[in-house]
C-alpha positions in Angstrom: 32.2 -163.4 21.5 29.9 -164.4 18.8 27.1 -161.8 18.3 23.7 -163.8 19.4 21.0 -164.7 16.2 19.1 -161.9 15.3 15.0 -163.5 16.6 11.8 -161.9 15.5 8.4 -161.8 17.1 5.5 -161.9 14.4 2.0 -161.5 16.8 -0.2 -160.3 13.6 -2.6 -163.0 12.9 -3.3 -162.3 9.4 0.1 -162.7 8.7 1.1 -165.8 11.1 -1.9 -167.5 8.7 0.4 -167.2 6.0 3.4 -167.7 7.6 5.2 -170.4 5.6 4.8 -167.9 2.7 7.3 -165.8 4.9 9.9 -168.1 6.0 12.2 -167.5 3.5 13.0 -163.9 4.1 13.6 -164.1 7.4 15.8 -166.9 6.6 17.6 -164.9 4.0 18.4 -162.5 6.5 19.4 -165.1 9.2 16.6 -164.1 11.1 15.2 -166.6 13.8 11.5 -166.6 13.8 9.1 -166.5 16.8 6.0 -167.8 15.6 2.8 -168.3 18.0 -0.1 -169.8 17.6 -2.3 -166.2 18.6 -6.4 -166.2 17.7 -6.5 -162.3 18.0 -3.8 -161.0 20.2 -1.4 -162.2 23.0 -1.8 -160.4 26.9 0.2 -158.4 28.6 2.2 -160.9 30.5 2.5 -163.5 27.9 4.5 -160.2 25.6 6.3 -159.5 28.6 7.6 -163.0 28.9 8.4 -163.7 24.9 9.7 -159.8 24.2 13.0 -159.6 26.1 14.3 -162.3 24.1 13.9 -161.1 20.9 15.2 -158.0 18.5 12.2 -157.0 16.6 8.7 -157.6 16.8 5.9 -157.4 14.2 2.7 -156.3 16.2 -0.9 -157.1 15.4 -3.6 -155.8 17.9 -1.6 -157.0 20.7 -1.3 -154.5 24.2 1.4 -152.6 23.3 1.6 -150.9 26.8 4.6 -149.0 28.0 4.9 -151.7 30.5 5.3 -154.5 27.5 7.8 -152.1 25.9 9.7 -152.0 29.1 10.4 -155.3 29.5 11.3 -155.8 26.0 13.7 -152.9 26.1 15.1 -154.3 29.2 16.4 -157.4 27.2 17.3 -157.4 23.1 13.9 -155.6 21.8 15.5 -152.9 19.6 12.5 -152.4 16.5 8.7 -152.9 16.6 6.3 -153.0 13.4 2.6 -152.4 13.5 1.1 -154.7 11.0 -1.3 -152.6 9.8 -2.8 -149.3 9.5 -4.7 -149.0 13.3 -2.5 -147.7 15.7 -4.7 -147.3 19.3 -2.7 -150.5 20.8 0.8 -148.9 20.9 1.9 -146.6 22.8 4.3 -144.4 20.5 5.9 -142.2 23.6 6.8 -144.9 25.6 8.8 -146.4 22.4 10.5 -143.1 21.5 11.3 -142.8 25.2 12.8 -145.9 25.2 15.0 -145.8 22.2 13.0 -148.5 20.3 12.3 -147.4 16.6 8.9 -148.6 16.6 6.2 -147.1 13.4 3.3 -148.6 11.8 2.4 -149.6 7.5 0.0 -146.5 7.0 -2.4 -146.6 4.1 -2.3 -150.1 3.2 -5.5 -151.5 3.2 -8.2 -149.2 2.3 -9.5 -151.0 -1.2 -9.9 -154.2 1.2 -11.4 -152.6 4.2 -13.9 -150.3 1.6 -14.9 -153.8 0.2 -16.0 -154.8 3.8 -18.1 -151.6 4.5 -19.9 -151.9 1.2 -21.0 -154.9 1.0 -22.5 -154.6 4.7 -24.1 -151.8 3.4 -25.5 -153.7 0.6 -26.3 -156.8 2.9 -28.0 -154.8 5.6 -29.9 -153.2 3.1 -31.0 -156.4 1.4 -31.0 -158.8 4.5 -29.1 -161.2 2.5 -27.2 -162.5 5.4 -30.9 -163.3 7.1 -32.0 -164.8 4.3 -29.0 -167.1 4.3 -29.8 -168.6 7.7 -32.9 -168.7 6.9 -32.5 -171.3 3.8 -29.9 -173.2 5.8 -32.2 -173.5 8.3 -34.5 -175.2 6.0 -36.9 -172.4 6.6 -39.7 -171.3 4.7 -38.9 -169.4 1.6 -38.0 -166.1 2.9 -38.6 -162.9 0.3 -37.5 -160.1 2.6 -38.5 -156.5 1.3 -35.1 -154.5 1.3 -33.6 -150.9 0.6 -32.9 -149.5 -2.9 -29.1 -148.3 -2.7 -29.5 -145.5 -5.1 -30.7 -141.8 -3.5 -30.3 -143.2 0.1 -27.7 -141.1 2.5 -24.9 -142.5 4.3 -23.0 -140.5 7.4 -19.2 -141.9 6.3 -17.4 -140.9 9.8 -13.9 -141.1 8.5 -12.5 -140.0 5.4 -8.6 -141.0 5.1 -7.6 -143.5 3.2 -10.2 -146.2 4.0 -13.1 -143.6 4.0 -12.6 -142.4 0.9 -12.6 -146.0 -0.7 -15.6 -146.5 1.0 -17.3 -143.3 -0.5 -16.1 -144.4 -4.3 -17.9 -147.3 -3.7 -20.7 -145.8 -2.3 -21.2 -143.0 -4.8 -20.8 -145.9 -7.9 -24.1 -147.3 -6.2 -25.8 -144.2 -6.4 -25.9 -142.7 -2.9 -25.5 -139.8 -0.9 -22.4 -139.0 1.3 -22.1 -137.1 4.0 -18.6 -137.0 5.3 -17.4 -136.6 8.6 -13.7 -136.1 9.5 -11.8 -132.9 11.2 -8.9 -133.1 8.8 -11.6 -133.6 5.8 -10.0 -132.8 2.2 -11.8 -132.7 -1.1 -10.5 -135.3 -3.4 -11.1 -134.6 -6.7 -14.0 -137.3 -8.3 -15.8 -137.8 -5.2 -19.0 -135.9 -4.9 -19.2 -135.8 -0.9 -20.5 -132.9 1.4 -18.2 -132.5 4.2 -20.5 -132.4 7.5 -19.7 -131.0 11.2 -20.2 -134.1 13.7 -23.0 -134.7 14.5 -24.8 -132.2 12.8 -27.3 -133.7 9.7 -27.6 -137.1 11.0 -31.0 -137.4 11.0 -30.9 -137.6 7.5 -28.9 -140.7 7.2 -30.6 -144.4 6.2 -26.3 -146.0 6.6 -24.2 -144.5 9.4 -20.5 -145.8 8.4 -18.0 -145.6 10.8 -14.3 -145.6 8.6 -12.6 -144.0 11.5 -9.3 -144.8 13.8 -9.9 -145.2 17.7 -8.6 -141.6 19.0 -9.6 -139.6 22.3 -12.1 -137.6 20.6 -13.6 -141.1 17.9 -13.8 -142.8 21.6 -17.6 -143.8 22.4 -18.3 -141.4 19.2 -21.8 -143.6 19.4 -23.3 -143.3 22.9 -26.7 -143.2 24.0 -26.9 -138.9 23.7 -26.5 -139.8 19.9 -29.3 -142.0 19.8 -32.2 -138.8 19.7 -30.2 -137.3 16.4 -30.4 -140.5 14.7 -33.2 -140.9 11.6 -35.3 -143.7 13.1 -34.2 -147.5 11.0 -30.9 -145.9 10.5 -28.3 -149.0 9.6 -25.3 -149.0 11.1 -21.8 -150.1 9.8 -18.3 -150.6 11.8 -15.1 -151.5 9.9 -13.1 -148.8 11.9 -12.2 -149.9 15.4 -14.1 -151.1 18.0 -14.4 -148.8 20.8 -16.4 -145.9 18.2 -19.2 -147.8 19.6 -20.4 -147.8 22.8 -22.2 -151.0 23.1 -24.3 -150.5 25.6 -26.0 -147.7 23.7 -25.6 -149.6 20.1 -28.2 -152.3 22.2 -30.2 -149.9 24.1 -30.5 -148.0 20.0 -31.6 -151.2 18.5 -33.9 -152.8 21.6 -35.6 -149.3 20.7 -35.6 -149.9 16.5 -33.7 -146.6 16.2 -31.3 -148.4 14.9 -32.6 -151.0 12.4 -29.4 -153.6 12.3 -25.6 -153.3 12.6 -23.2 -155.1 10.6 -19.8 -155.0 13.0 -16.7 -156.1 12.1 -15.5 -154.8 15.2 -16.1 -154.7 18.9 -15.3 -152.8 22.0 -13.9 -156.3 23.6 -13.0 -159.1 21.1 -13.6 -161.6 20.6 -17.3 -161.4 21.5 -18.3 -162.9 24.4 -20.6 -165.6 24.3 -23.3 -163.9 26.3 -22.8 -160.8 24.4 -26.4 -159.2 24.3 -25.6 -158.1 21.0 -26.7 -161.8 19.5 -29.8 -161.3 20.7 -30.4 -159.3 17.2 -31.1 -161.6 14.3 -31.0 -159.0 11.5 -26.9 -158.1 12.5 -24.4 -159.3 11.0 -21.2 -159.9 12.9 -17.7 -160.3 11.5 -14.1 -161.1 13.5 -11.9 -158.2 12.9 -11.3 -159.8 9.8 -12.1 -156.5 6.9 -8.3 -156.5 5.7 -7.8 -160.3 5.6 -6.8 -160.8 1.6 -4.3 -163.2 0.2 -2.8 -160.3 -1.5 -3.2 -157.5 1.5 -1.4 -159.7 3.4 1.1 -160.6 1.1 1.8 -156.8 0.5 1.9 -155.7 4.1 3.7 -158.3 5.3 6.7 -157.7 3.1 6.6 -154.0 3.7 6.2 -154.6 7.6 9.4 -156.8 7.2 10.9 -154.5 5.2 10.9 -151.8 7.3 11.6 -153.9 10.3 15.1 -155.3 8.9 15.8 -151.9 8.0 15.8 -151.0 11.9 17.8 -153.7 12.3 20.4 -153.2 9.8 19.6 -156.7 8.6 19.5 -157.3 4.8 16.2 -159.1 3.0 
């Protein structure tokens, strides 16, 4: 009997944009490709439907539930990549219990993701983005007064890999970091002050949240947070969505604790179209998009391939 075509799923939007740059390997390595058209991730029952028929899977933010992994361990599914460094949407045990080899591409995108949080610092400080609509709008000339950078403190929850490109960036603009993180480690060049959550956060002008989505980052922002907070505080999200609890990130800026938000992510994405959070004209709103580089992608890709053939026992 003729062993059957080794097929790959690839769910990772980031790289499916530049998929055609990735053809060849898998063809190299007489690999069928599954390729889907996905926005930001595929549901439950669509994975279950497409997994069983296919060896290994490259995984963006798509439900990697137990019950997905079942079914795809029920049929060919042997390997599983996460594209990427975030790993709340798989569940780990129910892989390892399973038999599928199944890990993630850890510390691969913190230059890219630092960018991100930087410059919405720097915008949300200088209302750039406002004054952007503003001209396109064919408004009147708009000459906002912003923040100076330098001598202003910034709460950086998170300091692994991404965090601490963040606070490089920071500290070459001249500010203050407080850093937040249970595993925290000095690194030699950056000047931080390691803080206890949420201890000295009324002294922050930038909360920056760096962080992954855990048990104990979950809701790390809720409405009990909102007295500690220095009134105008900024806030920034390039970590993962559920940090923030919307409800009190609204409740925080319909009060002007919070003077603006700049979110690249969201507790559900993509944002609804009712979402109260466009009621607020100074945030700024990305798509889950910080990592998004020519070259990121380029990089991770190949190592997320790379990794995956190796389960596989396929050459590249």
């Amino acid at each position: 009997m003729t062993a059957a075509t080794p097929r790959v799923l690839v769910t990772c939007p980031p790289m499916l944009g530049m998929i055609d740059a990735f053809r060849d390997c898998f063809a190299r390595a007489g690999v069928e490709l599954d390729a889907p058209e996905v926005v930001q991730t595929l549901s439950e029952e669509a994975l279950i439907a497409r997994l069983p028929g296919v060896d290994g899977w490259i995984i963006g933010d798509d439900p990697a539930t137990a019950r997905v992994l079942e079914a795809g361990a029920a049929g060919r599914l042997k390997a599983a990549v996460k594209w990427g460094v975030g790993t709340d949407n798989v569940d780990f045990a129910a892989a390892r219990r399973l038999g599928l080899d199944c890990t993630n591409t850890p510390g691969v995108f913190g230059r890219e993701v630092a960018d991100i949080a930087m410059h919405y610092v720097t915008a949300l400080a200088r209302h750039t983005v406002a004054i952007d609509r503003a001209i396109r709008q064919h408004a009147a000339w708009p000459k906002p007064r912003g923040l100076s950078l330098a001598g202003r403190t910034v709460a950086l929850v998170g300091f692994g890999d991404i965090g601490r490109q963040t606070a490089r960036r920071l500290l070459a603009a001249e500010m203050r970091v407080l850093a937040y993180d249970p595993a925290f480690e000095a690194q030699p060049g950056l000047d931080v002050t390691p803080a206890r959550w949420p201890e000295r956060l009324d002294e922050a002008d930038f909360l920056v949240f760096t962080c992954p989505l855990t048990e104990t980052t979950h809701h790390l922002f809720d409405r009990a947070l909102i007295e500690r907070l220095k009134p105008g505080v900024r806030v920034v999200n390039v970590g993962r969505g559920p940090v923030i609890a919307t409800d009190a990130l609204v409740a925080a800026l319909e009060r002007g604790v919070v003077h603006s938000a700049a979110l690249d992510v969201f507790e559900h994405e993509p944002l609804a179209a009712d979402a109260p959070l466009r009621r607020f004209d100074a945030c700024i709103f990305g798509s889950h998009n910080a990592s998004n580089t020519a070259d990121a992608v380029d990089r991770v890709s190949h190592q997320a391939i790379d990794t995956l053939f190796g389960y596989l026992g396929l050459d590249g």
